[in-house]
C-alpha positions in Angstrom: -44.4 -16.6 -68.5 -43.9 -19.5 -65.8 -45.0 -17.7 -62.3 -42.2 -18.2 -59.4 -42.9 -19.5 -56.2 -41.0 -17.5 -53.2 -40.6 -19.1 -49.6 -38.9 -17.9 -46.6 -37.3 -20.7 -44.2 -36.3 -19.7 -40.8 -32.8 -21.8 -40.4 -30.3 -21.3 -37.1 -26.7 -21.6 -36.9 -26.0 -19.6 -39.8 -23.1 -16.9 -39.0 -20.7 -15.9 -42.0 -19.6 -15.9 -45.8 -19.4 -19.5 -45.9 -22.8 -20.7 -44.2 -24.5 -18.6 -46.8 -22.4 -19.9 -50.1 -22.8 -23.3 -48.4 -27.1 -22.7 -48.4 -27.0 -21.2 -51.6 -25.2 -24.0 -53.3 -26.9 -26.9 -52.0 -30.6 -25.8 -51.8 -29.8 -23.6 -55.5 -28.8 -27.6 -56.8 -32.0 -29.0 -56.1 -34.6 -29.0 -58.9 -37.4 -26.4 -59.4 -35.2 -24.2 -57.6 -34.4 -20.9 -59.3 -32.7 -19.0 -56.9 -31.6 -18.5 -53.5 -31.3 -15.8 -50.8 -29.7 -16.1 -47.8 -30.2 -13.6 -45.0 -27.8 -13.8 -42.0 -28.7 -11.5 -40.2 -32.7 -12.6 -39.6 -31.7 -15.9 -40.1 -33.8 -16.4 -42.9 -33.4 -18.3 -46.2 -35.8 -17.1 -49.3 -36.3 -19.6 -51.9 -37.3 -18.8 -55.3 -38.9 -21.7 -57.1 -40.8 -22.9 -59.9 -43.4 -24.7 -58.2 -44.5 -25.6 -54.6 -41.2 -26.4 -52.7 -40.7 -29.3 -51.2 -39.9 -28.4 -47.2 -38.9 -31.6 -46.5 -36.2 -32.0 -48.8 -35.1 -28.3 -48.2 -35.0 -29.5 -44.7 -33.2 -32.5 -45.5 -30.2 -30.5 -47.5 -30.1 -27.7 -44.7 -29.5 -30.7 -41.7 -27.1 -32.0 -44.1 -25.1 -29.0 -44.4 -25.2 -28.3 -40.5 -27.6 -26.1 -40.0 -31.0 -26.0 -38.4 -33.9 -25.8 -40.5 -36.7 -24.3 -38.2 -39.9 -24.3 -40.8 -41.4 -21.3 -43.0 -40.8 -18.0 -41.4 
């Protein structure tokens, strides 16, 4: 059975319904990535992946989208 990497991302400037349907669809599209959890409330985004992420291009799509991607939490 393929082990699953989990990684929590501190991003700001998320606040509803929207920012975290926006997260999950655009760091859920990129590849390796098996699922996504986005907390509002802690401002925290848990990424379940495949392999080693790649931060920088989680950090890419999270600018993109508007928010702020602060690192690993």
């Amino acid at each position: 059975m393929p082990t699953q990497t989990i990684t929590t991302y501190a991003v700001a400037g998320m606040s509803c319904g929207h920012c975290k349907a926006t997260l999950t669809k655009v760091i859920g599209e990129l590849d390796g990535v098996t699922g996504v959890e986005v907390d509002l409330d802690r401002g925290q985004v848990t990424v379940s992946s495949s392999a080693e992420p790649d931060d920088a291009l989680i950090a890419e799509v999270v600018d993109e989208a508007g928010y702020e991607f602060t690192g690993r939490a």
